[in-house]
N, C-alpha and C positions, 0 to 999 in steps of 0.2 A: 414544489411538486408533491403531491400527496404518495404516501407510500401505497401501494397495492395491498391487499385486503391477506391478499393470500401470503404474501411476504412477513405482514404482522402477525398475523394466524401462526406461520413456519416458528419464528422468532420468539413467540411466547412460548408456543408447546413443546418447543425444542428447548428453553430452559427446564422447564418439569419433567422434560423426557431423558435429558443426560445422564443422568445415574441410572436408569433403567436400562439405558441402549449403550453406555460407554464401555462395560465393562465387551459387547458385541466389538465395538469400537476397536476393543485391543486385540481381535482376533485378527482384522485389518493389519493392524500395526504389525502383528507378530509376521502373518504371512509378507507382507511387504517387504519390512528386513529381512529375511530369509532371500529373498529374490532381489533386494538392493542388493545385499552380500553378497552373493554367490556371482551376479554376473557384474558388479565392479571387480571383484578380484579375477573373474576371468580375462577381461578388457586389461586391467592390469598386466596378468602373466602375459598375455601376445603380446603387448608392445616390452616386457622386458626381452623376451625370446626375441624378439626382432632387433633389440638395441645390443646383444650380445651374439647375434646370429656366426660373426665369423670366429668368435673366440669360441662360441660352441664347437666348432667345427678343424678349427686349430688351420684355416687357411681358406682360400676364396672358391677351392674346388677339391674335391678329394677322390683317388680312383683306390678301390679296394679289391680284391679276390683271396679266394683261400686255398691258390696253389699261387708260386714265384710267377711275377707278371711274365710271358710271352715274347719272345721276339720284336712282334708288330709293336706292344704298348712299349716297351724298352725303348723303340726305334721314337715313336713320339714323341717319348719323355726327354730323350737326348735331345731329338729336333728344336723341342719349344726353351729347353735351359739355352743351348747353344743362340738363340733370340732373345738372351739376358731373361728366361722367365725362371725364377727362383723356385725348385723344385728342393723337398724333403721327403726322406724315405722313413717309412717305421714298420718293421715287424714285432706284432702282438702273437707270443707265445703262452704256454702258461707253466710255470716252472716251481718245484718246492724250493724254498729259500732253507737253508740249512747253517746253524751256528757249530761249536764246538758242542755245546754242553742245553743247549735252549731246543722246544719242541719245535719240529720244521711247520714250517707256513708254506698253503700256499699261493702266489703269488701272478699276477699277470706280467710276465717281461716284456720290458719293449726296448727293443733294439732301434737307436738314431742315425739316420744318417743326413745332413744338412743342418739346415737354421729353425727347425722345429720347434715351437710350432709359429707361425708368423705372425697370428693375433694369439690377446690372452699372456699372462707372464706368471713363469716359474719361480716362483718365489724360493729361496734354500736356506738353511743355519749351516754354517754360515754362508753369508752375502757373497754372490758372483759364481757360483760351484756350475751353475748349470751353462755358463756360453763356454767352459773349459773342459766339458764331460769325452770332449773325442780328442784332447790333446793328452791326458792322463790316461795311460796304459793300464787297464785292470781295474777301475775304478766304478763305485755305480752310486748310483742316487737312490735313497728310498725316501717313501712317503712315511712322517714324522708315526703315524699311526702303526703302521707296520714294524719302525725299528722298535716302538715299544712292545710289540707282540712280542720281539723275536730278543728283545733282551740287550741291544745295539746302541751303541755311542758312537759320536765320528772318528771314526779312525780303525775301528774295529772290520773285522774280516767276516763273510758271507757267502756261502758257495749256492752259486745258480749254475744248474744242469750238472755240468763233469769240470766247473772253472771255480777259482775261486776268488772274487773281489772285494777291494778295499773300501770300506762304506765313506764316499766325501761327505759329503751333506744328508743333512734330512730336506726333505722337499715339505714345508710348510703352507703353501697354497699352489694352486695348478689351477688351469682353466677350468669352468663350467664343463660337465659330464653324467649322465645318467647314473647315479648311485648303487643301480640293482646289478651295475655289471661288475662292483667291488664284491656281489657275491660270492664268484670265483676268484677272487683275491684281492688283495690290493697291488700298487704297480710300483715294479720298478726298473731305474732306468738304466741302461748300459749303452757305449759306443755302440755301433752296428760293426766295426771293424775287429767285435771281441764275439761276436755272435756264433761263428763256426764253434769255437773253440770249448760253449757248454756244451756240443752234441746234439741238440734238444732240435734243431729241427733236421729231419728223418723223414722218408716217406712213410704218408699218412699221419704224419703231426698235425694236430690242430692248432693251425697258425695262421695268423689274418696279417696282409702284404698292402700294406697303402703305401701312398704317393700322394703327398700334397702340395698344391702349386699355389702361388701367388700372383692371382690376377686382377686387381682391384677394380679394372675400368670395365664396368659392366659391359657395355658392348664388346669389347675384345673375350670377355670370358665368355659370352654368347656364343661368341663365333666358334670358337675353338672346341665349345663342349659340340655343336652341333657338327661341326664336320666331323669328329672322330666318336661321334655316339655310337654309331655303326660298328665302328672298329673295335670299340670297347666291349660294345655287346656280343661279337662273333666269339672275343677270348674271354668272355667271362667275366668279365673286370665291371662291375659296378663303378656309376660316376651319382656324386651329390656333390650338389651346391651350397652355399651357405645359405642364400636364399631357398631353396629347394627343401632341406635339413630345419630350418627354421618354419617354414611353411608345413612338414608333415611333424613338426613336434607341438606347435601350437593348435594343428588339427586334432592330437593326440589329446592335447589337455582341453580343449574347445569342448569336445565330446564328451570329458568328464564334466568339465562345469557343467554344459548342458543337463547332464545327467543329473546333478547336484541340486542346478535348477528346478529338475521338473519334481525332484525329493520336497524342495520348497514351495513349488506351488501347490502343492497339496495342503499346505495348511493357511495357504489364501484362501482356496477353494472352502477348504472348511469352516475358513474362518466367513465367507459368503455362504451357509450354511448354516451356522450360527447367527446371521445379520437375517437371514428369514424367519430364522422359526423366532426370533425375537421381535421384531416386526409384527409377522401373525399374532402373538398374543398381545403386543401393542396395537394393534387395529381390533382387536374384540376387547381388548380394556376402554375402547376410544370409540365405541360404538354411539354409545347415549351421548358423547359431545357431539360428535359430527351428528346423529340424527338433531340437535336441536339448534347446531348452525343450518341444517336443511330449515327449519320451520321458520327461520328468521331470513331464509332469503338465499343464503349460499347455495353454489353449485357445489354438483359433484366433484367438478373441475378444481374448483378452490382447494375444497380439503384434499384432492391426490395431488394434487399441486405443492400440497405447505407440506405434507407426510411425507411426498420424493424428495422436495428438497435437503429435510429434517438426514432424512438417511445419506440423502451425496454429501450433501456436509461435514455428519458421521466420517461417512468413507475417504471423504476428500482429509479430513484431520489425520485422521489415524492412518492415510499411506503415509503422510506428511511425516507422521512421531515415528513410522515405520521405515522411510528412507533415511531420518536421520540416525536411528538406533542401526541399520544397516552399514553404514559407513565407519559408525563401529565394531561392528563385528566383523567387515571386513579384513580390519588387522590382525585377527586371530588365526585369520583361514590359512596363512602360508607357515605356519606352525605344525596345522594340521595333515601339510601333504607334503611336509617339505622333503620326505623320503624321493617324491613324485616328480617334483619340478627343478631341474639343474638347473637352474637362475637363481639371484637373488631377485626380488620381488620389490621393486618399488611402490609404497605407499604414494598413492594419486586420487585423487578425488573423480569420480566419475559423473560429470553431470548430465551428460544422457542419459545414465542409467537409472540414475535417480529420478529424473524429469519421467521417464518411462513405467516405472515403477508407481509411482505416484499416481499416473494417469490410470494404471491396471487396475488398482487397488480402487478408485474410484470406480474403475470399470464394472468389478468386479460386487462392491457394494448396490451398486447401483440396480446392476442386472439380477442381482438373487432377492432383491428387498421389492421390484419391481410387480412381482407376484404376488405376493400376498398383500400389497397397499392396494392392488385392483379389487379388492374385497371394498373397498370405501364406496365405490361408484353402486352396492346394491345395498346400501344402510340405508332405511325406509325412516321419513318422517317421525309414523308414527311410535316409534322407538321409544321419541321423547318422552312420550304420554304413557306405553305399552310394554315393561319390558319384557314380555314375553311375546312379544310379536316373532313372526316366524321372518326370518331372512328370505328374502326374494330366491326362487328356485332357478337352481342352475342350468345353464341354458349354453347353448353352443355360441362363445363371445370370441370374437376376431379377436382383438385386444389379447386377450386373453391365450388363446393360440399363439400371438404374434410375440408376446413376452414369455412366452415358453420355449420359442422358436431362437429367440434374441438371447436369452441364459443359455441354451445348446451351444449355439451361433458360438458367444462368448467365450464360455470355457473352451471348447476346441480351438478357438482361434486364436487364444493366450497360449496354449499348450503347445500348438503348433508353433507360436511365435519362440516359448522358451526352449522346443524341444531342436527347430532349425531343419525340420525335415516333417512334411505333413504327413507319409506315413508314422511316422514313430510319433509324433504329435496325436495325430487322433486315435492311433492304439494307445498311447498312455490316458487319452480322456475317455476313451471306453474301456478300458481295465479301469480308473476311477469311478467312473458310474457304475460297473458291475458291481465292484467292491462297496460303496454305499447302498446300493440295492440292497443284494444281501442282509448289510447291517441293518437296513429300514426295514425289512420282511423277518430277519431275528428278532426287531424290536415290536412287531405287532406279532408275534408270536408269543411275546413275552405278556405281551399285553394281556393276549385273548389267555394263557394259560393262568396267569395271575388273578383276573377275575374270578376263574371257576376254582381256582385254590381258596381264594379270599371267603369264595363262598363254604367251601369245603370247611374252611378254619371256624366259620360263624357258626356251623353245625356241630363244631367239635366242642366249642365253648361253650353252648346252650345243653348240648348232653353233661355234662360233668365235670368233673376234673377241682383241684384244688383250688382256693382264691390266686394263689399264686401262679399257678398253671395258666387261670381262669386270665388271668392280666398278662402275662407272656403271651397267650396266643392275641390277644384281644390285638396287644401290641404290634404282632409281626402281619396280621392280619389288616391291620389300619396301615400298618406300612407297606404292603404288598398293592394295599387297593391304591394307596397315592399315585401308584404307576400307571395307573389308565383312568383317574382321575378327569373333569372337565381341564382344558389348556394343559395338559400336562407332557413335559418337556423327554419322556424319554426316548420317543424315536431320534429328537436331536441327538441328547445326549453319547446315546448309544454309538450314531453313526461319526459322530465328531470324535468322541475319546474311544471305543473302539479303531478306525481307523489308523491315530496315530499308532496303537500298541499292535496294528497289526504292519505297519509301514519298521518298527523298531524292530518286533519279533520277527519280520523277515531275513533283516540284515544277521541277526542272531544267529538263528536256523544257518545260514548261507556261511556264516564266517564259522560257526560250531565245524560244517560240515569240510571247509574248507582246512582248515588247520588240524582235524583229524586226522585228514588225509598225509598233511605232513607230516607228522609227529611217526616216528617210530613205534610199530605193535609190539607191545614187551612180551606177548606171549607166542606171536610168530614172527622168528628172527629176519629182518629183513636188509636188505643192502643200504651201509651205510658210508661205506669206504668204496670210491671208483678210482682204479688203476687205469690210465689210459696210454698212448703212443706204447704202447708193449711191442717190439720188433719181433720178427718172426722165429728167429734164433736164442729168442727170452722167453720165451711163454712155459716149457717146462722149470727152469729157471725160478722165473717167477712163482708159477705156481708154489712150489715145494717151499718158497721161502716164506711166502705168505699161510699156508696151512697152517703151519701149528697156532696160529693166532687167531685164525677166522671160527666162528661156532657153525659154518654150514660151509659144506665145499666148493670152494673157490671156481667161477666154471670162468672159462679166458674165451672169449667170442672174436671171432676173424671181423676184421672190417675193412671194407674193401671201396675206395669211394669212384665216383662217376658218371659223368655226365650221359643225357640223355641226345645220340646222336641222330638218329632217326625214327619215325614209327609207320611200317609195314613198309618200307621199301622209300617212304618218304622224307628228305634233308628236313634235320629237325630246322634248319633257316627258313626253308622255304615253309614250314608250315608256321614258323611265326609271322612271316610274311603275310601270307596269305591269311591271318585272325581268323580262322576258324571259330566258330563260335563252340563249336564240340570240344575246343582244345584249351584250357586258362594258362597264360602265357608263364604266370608262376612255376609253375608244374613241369614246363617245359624246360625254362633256364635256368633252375637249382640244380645244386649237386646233390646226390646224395650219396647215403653212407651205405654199401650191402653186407650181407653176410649169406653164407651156406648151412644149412642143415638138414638133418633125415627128420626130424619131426617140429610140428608145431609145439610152441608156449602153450603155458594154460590163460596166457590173456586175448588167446588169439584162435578164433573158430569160422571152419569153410563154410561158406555161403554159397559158394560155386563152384564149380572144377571137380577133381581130385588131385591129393598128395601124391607124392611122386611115385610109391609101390604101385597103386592102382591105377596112375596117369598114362595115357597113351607115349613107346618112348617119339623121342623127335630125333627129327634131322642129321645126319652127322653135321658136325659143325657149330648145332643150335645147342642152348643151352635151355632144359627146362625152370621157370619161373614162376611164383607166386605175387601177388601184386592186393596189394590194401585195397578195402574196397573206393572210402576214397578219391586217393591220387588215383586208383584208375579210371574214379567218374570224372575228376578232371583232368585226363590226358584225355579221355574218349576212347576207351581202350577197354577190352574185355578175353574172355577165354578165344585162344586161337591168335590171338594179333602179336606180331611178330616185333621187338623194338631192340634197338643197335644201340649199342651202348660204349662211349669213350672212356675205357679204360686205362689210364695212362700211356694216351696216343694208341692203345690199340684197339680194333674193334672186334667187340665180341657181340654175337647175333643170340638172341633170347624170343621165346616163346610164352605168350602164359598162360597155363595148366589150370592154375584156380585162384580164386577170387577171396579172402578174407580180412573178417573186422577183427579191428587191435584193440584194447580195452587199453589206451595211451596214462590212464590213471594209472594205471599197477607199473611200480618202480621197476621194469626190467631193461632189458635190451632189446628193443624193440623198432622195428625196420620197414619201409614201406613196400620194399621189395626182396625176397628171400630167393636161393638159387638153391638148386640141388647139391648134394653133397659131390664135391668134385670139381662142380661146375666153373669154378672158381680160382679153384684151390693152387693154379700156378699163378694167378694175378700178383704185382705188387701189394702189400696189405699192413694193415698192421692191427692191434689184439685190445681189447676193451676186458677188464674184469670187474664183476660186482661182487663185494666183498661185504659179509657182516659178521661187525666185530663189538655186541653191547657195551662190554667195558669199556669206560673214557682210557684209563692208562693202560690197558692192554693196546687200546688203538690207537694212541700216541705213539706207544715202543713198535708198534708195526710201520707205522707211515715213519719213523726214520730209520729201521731198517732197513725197507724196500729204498729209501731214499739215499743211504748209504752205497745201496748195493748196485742198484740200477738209475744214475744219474740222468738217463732222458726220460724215464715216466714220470710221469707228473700226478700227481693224486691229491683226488676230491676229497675233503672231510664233509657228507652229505649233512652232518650235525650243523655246522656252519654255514652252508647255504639256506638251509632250514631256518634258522634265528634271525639271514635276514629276509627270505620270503615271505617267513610269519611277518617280522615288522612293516615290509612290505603292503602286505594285507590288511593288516592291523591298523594302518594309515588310511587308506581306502575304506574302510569300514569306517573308522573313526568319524571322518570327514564327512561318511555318507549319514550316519549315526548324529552326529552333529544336525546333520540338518532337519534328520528323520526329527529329532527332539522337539523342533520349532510345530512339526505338527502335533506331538503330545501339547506342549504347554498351548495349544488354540483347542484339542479336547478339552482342557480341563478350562480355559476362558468359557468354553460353551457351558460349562456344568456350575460355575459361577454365575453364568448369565441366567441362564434357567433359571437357578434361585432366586438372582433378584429380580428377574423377570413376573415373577411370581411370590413375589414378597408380600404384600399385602394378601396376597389370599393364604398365605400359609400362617401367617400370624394368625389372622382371622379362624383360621380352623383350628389352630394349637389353641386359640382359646375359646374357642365354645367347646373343644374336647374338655379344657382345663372345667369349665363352668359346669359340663354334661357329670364333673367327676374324676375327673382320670388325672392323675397324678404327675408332677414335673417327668418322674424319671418315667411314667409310659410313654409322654410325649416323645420323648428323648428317644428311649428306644426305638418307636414307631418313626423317627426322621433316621435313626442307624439304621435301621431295617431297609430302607426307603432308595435310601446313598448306597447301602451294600450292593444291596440287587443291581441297583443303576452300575457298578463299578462293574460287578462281575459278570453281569451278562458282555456288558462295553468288551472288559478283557477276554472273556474264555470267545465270543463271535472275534476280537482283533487275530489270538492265538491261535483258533483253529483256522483261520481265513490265513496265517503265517508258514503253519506247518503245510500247508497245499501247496499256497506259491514256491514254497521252499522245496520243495519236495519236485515242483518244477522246474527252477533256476539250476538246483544242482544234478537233476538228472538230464534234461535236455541241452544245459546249456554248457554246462563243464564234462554231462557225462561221465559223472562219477557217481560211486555207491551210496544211498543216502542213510542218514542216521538220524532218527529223530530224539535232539534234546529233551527229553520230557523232563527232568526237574529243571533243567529252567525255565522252559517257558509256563511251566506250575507254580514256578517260584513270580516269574513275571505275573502271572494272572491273578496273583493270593496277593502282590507289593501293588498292583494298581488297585484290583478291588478294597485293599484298604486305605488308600492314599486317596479315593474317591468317597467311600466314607467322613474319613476325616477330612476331609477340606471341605463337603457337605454340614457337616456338625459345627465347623469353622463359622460356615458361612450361617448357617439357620440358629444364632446364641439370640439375638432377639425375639425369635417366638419361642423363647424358652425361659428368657427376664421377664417381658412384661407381665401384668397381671391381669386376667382376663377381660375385666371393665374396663381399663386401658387399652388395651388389645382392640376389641370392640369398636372403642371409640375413633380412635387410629383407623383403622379400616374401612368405617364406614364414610370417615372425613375423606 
């Protein structure tokens, strides 16, 4: 059977065309691995999260609250042990751990009571310490990392709360757990039957009360959660699943890869981006052959035929080099977030993803190369004979439309597919398209401005100036004009490597702004030290013992916590019941924490109402109230509405006066709901103080004083949850930063491509400059000149297009103060535009060796 015409046509010109279109090729590649990568290891984390779901969870169901369960739950939990269902009890406190002579820590405690936890194992030095922790009297468990904070061997002694125990074991592994909640300490473990005995839980202690059961047979755990869901919800008691728990933690991290994802598809996209504008100048180098297989008989058909193939091929290879370079990089990735994912992460091979990947990546060649090969069907005959015949004039072509229609279609349908929700899909590919716009409208700005410079420069050179002057300008002047040049590459350029430096300089901007905010202002002292569970009969106490330490006066804030019982007259049950759409059911069954005062913070300003001097007064009985603005949009709730509040079993009737925004960035004590001075004030409560203390060992000798003096407060070292929020961040960033990368290295594939896209023609001009006269090192300059501009326009359009979005991100979407890095992103803008340069210089050392009759010759073959 004879081969097709068009098949052998593909087959030959597609060997002469490899080197010109491969290096396009590895934009494919790049973008592919990026998006092998990111969504094998998401597929990955679900099923380890799935195959570790009840060790995550430490049991098949778990009910939590943060006051002592209830009556009714008590009454359950008795009912279903007494039916042999294996219940364990754990209160999480938070406690300083206190040696003789070592600085206090401090620490999450948790008090056991039963066979906790029932999946997952406690590992200890030594062996067996934890099934014997409630038969030893005064004994506790630490986690190995902790005894070495605190200076501790086994056997040695540690006081938690107002008790002091004997350290059995270190605990060497423990079940899978969220990492960021070791901010506020690490854990350790005591019987539950020693728990009274530190003092540490107190009304108003921040202390979390679970209960977890052992039901393995899925339908019986069904059953059980759903009859008493109800019951659980009326007292407050949250209930999760191991499935349930596993299901909103893998949605958790699903959303990150996605996001990761859509970071990586940007330098597919770019990389189909660079497959056009490579193309394009492959279809005008390819003019005079197709015109003269037209004169021998060929269709149009033929040659777009051998040209599409020529590119799917292209694109079909390099997903190919792209999905298998993915699968390696996907072992890297749980390195990069392992702060993020409490699992270990099993290495698996993912061949959907792969297989899918592959096909995009064609897709994706396919549909941007698409365009510019429909230029083939208006190459005229007489080409062969004419080469200055004019191109067939443009005209309204369906085709044409319909492949412009089909690369839209494309990219948003990849976006959406990586993004998993068609809103955030098609805004991520219309924030892509704006963002290339721009850089393609900077790059024909550069264009039209470089021209009339170039001209400006000729005039300066023809007036005067030194010989040496006379060849510098000549020089920056022939390199300025390269840039709007016939086929000349720098709208690509620009919009490809620009892009990535502005997808990098985002994350920059965002994490600069982010861990500013953490860090301590050294010139205005701010709270670094939190005193909390302060009792009402401590706070002067306290105070005075904390002063002489603090550099700004210690202020001790009431906090008063409580549920929300009704709003105007209506059971807050009945209005969950009834889902209101005016009401988010959040808002309604949290607790929250109150406080009384005469005046507002300086983070917090009325919007509505007035403060209490000028407020109308209220009701006997009622209590005047201010309310966030908000939790008040989501309760549905405004000035005049009246709501009942469960104050430890009692009910207090509130009014509200005024309406204001919190600025929740600024480190204070800050509340959604504020009461009048009084209002309050015979409530059960207890005292918050923020303290700032610069000196490191000034603020060590404070936190074990207070810890000496006052064994149920517990206290924050804000330095230490700092260091791990930063690492926190710094993971997230990393990761996103990692992938941001994958779209610099597809700009600088495109800036690569361009050159030897255009390799024969630049040789060819460095040597008829060399023959016109002009010396190796003008050339030389005139390609520095050339590359520079190309770099820095790329960078300063990526960094100004960074400092906006960023300026976005961290005002509307964290709502914090913004700061704009300017030496780094200058530093950024001056390390690409020379890295653009040189890898331009890199790439153009042959029209700068051959010798001009060579050159020539080379060229014209």
């Amino acid at each position: 059977m004879r081969t097709p015409f068009w098949l052998s046509l593909a087959w030959r010109e597609g060997r002469s065309s490899v080197r010109r279109l491969g290096v396009y090729m590895g934009t494919i590649t790049v973008g592919v691995a990026a998006l092998v990568a990111v969504n094998s290891f998401r597929a990955q984390v679900v099923q380890s999260v799935d195959g570790e779901a009840r060790a995550l969870l430490g049991a098949d169901v778990r009910l939590q609250s943060t006051r002592t369960f209830p009556d009714s739950v008590d009454a359950i939990l008795d009912s279903v042990a007494e039916l042999g269902v294996p219940v364990a009890r754990v209160v999480t406190t938070a406690s300083v751990a206190l040696t003789q002579a070592g600085a206090p820590q401090l620490v999450q405690l948790r008090a056991v009571e039963g066979g906790y936890p029932w999946y997952g194992e406690m590992v200890t030095d030594p062996a067996g310490a934890w099934a014997g922790l409630a038969d030893r009297p005064r004994v506790a468990l630490l986690e190995a990392a902790l005894m070495e904070q605190l200076g501790l061997g086994v056997g040695d002694s540690v006081r938690l709360g107002a008790a002091w125990f004997r350290v059995d074991a270190a605990l060497t592994s423990l079940p899978p757990e969220f990492t960021f909640r070791n901010a506020f300490g690490l854990r350790a473990y005591i019987s539950a039957a020693h728990l009274e005995e530190t003092g540490l839980i107190q009304y108003g202690s921040l202390a979390r009360h679970e209960a977890f059961l052992r039901i393995p047979d899925p339908g019986e755990l069904s059953r059980f959660v759903e009859a008493n869901r109800e019951s659980f919800r009326a007292a407050g008691v949250g209930v999760n699943t191991a499935a349930e728990q596993a299901e909103n933690l893998g949605r958790a991290l699903e959303v990150l890869g996605r996001f990761l994802g859509l970071v990586g598809l940007s330098a597919l996209l770019l990389g189909g981006l660079g497959v056009a504008s490579a193309v394009n100048v492959f279809v005008k180098d390819k003019r005079r052959t197709v015109a003269v297989l037209r004169c021998l008989g060929a269709t149009q058909r033929t040659a777009f035929g051998a040209y599409l193939l020529q590119a799917t091929t292209l694109g079909v290879t390099g997903a190919a080099l792209g999905a298998l370079a993915g699968v390696g990089i996907q072992a890297l990735l749980p390195g990069l977030v392992r702060d993020l994912v409490p699992v270990d992460v099993v290495f698996a091979v993912q061949w959907h993803v792969i297989a899918m990947g592959i096909a995009i990546g064609a897709l994706v060649a396919a549909a941007f190369s698409l365009l510019p090969l429909l230029a083939v069907r208006g190459i005229s005959p007489l080409r062969a004979l004419r080469h200055d015949v004019d191109d067939a004039p443009r005209r309204l072509d369906p085709l044409r439309l319909a492949a412009v229609f089909g690369l839209a279609a494309s990219v948003a349908g990849v976006a959406v597919w990586q993004a998993g929700d068609w809103r955030i899909g098609l805004g991520y590919a219309s924030a892509l398209v704006a963002g290339l716009v721009v850089l393609w409208a900077c790059a024909r700005l550069l264009v039209a401005a470089t021209r009339r410079a170039a001209r400006s420069g000729f005039a300066i050179a023809r007036r005067g100036g030194t010989g040496e002057g006379r060849r510098r300008v000549f020089a920056a002047r022939q390199g300025m004009a390269n840039l709007y040049r016939p086929r000349n590459q720098t709208a690509a350029v620009t919009m490809a490597l620009g892009f990535g430096v502005f997808l990098v300089a985002t994350l920059w901007v965002v994490q600069a702004n982010l861990l500013g905010w953490l860090r301590t202002d050294a010139a205005t002292p701010q709270p670094n030290l939190v005193l909390f569970d302060i009792q009402p009969d401590q706070v002067e106490d306290v105070r005075a013992t904390i002063a002489p330490f603090a550099d700004t006066r210690p202020d001790v804030v009431p906090i008063i916590p409580a549920r929300i019982a009704g709003i105007n007259g209506e059971d807050a049950r009945e209005i969950l019941a009834a889902r209101s759409p005016r009401v988010e059911p959040w808002a309604l069954r949290r607790e929250y924490r109150h406080t009384f005062r005469d005046t507002i913070t300086g983070g917090e300003r009325l919007v509505a109402g007035q403060w209490w001097a000028d407020a109308p007064a209220a009701e006997p009985g009622v209590v005047r109230m201010s309310a966030e603005q908000d939790v008040a949009r989501s309760l549905g709730v405004g000035i005049g509405d009246r709501m009942t509040w469960d104050v430890a079993g009692v009910r207090v009737e509130s009014v509200i006066t005024s309406i204001r925004t919190v600025d929740w960035a600024r480190f204070e004590t800050n509340f959604f709901f504020v009461f009048e001075p009084g209002g309050l004030a015979g409530a059960p409560q207890s005292a918050v103080s923020l303290v700032s203390i610069a000196d490191d060992s000034t603020r060590a000798v404070a936190q074990r004083v207070i810890a000496e003096a006052f064994s149920n407060v517990s206290i924050v070292d804000l330095e230490s949850v700092q260091r791990v929020l930063r690492r926190i961040i710094d993971r997230v960033v990393d990761a996103i930063r990692f992938m941001a990368a994958f779209s610099v290295a597809a700009g600088i594939l495109v800036l690569f491509g361009s050159i030897a896209a255009s390799r024969f023609q630049r040789v060819r001009e460095s040597a008829l400059l060399r023959a016109l006269g002009a010396t190796r090192s003008q050339v030389r300059q005139t390609l520095l000149v050339e590359y520079a501009a190309l770099g820095a326009l790329a960078a300063f359009t990526g960094v100004i297009l960074a400092g906006i979005s960023g300026w976005l991100v961290v005002r509307l979407v964290f709502e914090m103060p913004f700061t704009l890095p300017l030496v780094s992103l200058v530093a950024i803008w001056i390390g690409v535009a020379a890295a653009a340069a040189a890898l331009g210089m890199l790439n153009s050392r042959e029209a700068l060796r051959s010798t001009p009759l060579a050159a020539l010759r080379e060229a014209e073959n």
